[in-house]
C-alpha positions as CSV (number, residue, x, y, z in Angstrom):
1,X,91.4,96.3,79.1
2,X,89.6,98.6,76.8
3,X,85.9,99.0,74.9
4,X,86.8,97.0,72.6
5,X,88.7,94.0,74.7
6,X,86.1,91.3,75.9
7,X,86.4,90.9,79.8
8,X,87.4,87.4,81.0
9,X,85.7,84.6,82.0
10,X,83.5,85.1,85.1
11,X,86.5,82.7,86.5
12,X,89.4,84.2,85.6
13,X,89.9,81.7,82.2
14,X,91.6,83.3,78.8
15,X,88.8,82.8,77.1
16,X,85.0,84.1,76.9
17,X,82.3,82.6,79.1
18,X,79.8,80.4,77.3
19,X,77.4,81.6,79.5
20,X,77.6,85.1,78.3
21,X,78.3,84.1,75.0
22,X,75.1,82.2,74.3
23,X,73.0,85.6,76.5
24,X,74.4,87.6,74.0
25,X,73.5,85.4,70.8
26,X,69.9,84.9,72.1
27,X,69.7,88.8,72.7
28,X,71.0,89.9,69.6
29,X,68.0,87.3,67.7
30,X,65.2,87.8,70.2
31,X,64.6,91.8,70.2
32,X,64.7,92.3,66.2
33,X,62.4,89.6,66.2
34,X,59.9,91.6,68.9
35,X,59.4,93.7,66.1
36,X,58.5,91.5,63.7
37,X,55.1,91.0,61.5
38,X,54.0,88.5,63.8
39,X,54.2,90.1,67.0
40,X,53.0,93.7,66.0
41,X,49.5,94.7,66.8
42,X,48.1,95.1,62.8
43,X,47.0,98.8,63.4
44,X,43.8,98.0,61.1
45,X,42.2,95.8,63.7
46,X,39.8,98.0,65.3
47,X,40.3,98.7,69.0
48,X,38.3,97.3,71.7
49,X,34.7,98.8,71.3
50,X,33.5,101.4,74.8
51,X,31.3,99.7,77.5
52,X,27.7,100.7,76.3
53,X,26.0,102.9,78.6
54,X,23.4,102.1,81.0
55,X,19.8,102.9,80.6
56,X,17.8,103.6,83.8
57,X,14.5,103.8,84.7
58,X,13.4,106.1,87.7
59,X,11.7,104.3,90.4
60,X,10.6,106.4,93.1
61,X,11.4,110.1,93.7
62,X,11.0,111.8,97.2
63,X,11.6,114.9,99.0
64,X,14.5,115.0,101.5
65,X,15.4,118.5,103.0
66,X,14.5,121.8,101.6
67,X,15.5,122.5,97.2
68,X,16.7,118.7,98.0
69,X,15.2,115.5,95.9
70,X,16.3,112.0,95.5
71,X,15.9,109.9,92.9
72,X,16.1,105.5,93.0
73,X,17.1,104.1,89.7
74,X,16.9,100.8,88.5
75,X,17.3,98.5,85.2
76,X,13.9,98.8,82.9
77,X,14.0,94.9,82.8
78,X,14.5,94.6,86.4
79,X,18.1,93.0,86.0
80,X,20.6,94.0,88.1
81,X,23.1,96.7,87.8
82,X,27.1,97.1,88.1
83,X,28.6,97.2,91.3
84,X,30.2,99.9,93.2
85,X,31.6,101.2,96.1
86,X,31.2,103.8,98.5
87,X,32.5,107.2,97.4
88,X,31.4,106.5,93.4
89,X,29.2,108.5,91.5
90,X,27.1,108.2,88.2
91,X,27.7,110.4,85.1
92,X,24.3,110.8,84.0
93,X,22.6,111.9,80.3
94,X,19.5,114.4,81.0
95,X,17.2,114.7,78.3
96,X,18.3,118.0,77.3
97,X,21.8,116.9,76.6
98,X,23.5,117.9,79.8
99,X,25.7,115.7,81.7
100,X,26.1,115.7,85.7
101,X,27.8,113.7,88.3
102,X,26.0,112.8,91.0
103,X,27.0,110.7,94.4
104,X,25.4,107.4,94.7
105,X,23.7,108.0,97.9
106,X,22.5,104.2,98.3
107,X,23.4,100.5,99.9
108,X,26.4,99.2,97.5
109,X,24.8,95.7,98.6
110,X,21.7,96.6,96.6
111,X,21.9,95.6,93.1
112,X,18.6,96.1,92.1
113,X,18.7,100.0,92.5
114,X,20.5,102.8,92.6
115,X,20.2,106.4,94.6
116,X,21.1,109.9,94.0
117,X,20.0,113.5,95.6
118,X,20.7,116.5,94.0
119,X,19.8,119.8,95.5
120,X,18.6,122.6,93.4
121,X,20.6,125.3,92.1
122,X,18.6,127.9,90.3
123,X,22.0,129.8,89.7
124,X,23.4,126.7,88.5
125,X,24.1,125.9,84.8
126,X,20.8,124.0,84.8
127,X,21.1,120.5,85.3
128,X,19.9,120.6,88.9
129,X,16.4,122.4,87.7
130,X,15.8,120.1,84.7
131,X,16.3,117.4,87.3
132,X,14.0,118.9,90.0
133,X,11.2,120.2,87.1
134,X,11.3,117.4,84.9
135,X,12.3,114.1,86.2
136,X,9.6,111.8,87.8
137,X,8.9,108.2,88.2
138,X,8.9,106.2,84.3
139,X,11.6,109.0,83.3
140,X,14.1,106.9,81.2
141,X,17.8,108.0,81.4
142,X,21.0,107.1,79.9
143,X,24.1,106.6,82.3
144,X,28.0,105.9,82.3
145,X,29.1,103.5,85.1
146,X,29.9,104.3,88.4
147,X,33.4,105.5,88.5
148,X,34.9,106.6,92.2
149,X,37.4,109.0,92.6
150,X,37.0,109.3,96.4
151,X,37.7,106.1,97.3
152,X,36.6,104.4,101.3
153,X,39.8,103.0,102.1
154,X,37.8,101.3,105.7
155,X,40.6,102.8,107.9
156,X,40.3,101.2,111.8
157,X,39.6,105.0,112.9
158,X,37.7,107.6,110.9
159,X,35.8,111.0,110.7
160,X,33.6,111.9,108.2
161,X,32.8,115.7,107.4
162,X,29.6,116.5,105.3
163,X,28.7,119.7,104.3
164,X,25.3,120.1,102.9
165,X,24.2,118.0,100.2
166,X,28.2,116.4,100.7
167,X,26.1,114.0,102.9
168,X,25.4,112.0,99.7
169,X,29.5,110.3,99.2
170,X,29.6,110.1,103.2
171,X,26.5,108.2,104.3
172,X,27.3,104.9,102.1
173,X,31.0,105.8,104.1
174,X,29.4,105.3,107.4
175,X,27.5,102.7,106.7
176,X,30.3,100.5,105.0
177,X,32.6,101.6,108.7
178,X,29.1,100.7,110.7
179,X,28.9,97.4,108.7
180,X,32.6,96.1,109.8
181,X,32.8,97.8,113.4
182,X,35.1,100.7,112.8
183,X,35.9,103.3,114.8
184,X,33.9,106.0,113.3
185,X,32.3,109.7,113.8
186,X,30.3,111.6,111.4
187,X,30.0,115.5,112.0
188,X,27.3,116.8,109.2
189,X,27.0,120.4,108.9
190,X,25.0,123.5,107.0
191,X,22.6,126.3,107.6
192,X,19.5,124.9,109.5
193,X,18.2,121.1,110.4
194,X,15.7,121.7,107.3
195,X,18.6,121.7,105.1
196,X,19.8,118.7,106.3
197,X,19.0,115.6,103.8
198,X,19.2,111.6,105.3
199,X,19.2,113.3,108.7
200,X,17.1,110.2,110.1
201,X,19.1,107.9,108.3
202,X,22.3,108.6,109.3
203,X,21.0,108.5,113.1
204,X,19.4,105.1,112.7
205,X,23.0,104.4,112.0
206,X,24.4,104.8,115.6
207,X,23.0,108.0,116.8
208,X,26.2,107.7,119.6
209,X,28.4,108.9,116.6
210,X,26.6,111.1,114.2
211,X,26.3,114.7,115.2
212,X,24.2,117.0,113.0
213,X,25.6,120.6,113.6
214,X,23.5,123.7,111.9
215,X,24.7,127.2,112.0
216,X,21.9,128.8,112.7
217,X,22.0,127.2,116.6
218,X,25.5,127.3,116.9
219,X,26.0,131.1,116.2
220,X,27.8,130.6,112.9
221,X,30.0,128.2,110.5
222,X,32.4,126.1,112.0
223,X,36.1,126.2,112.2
224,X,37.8,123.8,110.8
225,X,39.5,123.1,114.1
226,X,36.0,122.7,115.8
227,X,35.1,119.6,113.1
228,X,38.7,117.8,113.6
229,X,38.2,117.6,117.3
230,X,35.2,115.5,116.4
231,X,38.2,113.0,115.1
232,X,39.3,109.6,116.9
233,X,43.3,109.6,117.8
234,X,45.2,108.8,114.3
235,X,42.0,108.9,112.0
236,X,41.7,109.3,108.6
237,X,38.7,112.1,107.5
238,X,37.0,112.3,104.7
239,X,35.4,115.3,103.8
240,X,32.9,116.5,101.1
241,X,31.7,120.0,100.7
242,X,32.0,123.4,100.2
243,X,35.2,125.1,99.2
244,X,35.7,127.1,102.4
245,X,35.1,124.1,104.3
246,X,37.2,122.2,102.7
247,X,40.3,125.1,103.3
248,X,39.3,125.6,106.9
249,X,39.6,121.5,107.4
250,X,42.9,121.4,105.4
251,X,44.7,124.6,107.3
252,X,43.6,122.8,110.6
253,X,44.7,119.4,110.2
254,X,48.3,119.6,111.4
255,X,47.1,120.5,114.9
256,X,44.1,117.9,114.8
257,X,44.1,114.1,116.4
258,X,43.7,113.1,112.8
259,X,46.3,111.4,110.6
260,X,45.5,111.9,107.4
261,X,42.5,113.6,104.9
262,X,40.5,112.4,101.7
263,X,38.3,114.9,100.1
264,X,35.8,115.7,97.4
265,X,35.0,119.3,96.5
266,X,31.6,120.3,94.9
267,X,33.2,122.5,92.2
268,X,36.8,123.8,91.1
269,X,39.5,124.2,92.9
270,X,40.5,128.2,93.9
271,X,43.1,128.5,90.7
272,X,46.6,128.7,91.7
273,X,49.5,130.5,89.6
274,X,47.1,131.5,87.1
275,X,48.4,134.1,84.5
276,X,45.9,136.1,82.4
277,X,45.4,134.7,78.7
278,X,43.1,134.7,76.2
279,X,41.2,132.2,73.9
280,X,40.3,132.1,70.7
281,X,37.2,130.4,68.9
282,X,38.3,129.2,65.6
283,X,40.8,131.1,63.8
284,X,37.8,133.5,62.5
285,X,35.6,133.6,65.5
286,X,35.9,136.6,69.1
287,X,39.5,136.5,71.2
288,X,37.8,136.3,74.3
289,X,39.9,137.2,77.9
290,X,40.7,135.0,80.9
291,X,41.6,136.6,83.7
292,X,43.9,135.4,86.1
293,X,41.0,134.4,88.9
294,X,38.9,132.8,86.2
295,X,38.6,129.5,84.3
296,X,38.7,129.1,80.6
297,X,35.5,127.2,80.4
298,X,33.6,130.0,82.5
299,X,34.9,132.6,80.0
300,X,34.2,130.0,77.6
301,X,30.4,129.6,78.7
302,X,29.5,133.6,78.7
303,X,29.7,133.0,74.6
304,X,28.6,129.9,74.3
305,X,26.3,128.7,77.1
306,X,25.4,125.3,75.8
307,X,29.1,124.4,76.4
308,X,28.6,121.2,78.0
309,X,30.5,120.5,81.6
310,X,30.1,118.7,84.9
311,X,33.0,117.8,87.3
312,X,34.6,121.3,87.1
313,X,37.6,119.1,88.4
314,X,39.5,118.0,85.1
315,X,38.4,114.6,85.7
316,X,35.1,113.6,84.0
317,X,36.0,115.1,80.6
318,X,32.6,116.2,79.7
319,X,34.0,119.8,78.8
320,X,37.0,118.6,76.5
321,X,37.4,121.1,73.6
322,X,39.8,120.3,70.6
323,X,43.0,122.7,70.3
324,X,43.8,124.1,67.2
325,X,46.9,126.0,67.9
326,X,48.6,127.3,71.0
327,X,50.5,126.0,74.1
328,X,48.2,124.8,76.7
329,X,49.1,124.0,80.5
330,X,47.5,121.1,81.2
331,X,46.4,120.8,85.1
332,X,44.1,117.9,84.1
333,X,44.0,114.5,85.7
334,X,42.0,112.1,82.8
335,X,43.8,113.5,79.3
336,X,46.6,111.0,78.3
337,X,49.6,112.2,76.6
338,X,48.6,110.8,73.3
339,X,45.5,112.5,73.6
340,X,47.3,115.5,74.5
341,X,49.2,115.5,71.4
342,X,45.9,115.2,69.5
343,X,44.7,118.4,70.9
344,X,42.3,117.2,73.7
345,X,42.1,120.7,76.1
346,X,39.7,120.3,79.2
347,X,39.4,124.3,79.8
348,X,37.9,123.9,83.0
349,X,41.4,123.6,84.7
350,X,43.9,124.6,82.0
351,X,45.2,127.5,81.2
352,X,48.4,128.6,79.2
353,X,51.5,131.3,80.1
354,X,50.7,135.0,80.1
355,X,49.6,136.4,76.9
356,X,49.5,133.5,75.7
357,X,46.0,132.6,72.9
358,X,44.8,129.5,72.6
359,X,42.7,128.5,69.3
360,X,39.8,126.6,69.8
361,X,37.4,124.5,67.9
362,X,34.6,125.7,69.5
């Protein structure tokens, strides 16, 4: 038998099976016809229109540790808002312009309201102020939806590591494990007890399995060893905080009772493999330097400080810049490949080869 010899009938007959035969027939019809006028999408019919964004009314504002505040948001009319779950957070539009991700802080049950705390950062790049200077009870704000990207997964056993204002993801955590009897510990950690927000909160929890660690009684910063032998045999922990915390908690987890780690950082990731390169803006503006310890959007930022940004993260997409030529490296996690190939860059995480300049349109 060759290519072009037929093979023989599934039993062994001189002739071809009908079976087959009438596959092959069908096939050969049915996918030209998948292409036909009737079954194409007609690319002028416009695509499905974004979710409109939710307006929000602040409710109540109140002071919860030291350069801490939270806000309780709620629909103007009174109506209730979309749901979410613990771990989300809310992309919201300051009046100035800025964009900023915050926790929701709150009871997912509560559809009436929701709650954020944001700590001040004078250092920052200014959302934090304009939040703490400006923002009071009537203030009217525009926000996405609650997206979550740290996701409770209500594991039987489970630790949960807040570091400073981290509290905020964790405490709708411990609730949610309190609310279905799981076996959890939360370990919540920073510089003194008056920098410590929802301290009294997360105690009226179950005080039994809340410890509140500061380092100022404890001679110093925890190891990361120290917080994993707060964990249950085989729990998952989530953590949310500072960088080094989060390093000391990864490095330490092999030799821990725990099983397995979810975490949220506060900013960007240390960069890793990072070459030197240089961006341009527009093909007539400065050639500006990245080093190979630095992100393209801080570099970006010295020369044009209105730059908007949030996550740091290559998630949220608030920093996306347009490429105009150049080979980017894309360490992103929200740009699709189509919008890749359109020139979407978010310069907080990529970077490009060594020596390598990247035009952009900003």
């Amino acid at each position: 038998m060759d290519l072009l010899t037929p093979p023989p009938d599934l039993y062994g007959r001189p002739r071809a099976d009908a079976f087959i035969r009438f596959l092959t027939a069908f096939g050969d019809r049915y996918s030209p016809a998948l292409g036909g006028p009737l079954l194409r999408r007609n690319p002028r019919r416009p695509l499905s229109r974004p979710t409109p964004q939710l307006q929000l009314v602040v409710t109540a504002r109140r002071e919860l540790a030291a350069d801490v505040t939270e806000l309780s948001l709620a629909d103007p009319s009174g109506g209730q808002l979309p749901p979410w779950q613990p771990g989300a957070h809310l992309r919201l539009a300051l009046p100035s312009g800025r964009e900023r991700h915050y926790s929701l802080s709150g009871d997912p049950a509560d559809r009436r309201g929701y709650r954020i705390a944001v700590r001040k950062l004078p250092e920052g790049g200014g959302g934090s102020v304009e939040i703490h200077d400006t923002l009071h009870p009537g203030a009217r704000l525009a926000a996405r939806r609650p997206r979550n990207g740290f996701a409770f997964c209500a594991e039987p056993a489970v630790l949960l590591l807040a570091g400073g204002i981290g509290i905020t993801p964790l405490l709708p955590m411990a609730r949610e494990a309190q609310r279905h009897g799981l076996d959890w510990r939360l370990v919540h950690v920073g510089r003194s007890a008056d920098s410590l927000p929802y301290a009294e909160e997360l105690r009226s929890l179950d005080p039994h399995r809340v410890v509140l660690r500061t380092d100022d009684e404890h001679g110093g910063v925890p190891t990361g060893a120290e917080l994993l032998a707060h964990a249950p045999r085989g729990a998952a922990v989530y953590c949310c905080g500072p960088a080094p915390m989060l390093t000391a908690v990864q490095r330490a987890l092999d030799r821990s009772p725990a099983s397995a780690l979810h975490f949220e950082r506060f900013g960007a990731a240390p960069i890793a493999d990072g070459e030197p390169f240089a961006v341009q803006l527009r093909t007539d503006g400065p050639t500006l330097d990245v080093p190979a310890d630095r992100s393209a959007l801080d570099v970006l930022r010295e020369a044009r400080p209105n730059l908007p940004y949030s996550c740091h993260q290559g998630f949220c997409g608030t920093c996306e810049v347009r490429l105009l030529f150049g080979t980017p490296d894309h360490r992103d996690r929200r740009l699709t490949p189509e919008q890749r190939a359109a020139g979407a860059l978010l310069p907080c995480v990529s970077r490009a080869a060594e020596g390598e300049t990247l035009v952009l349109d900003v």
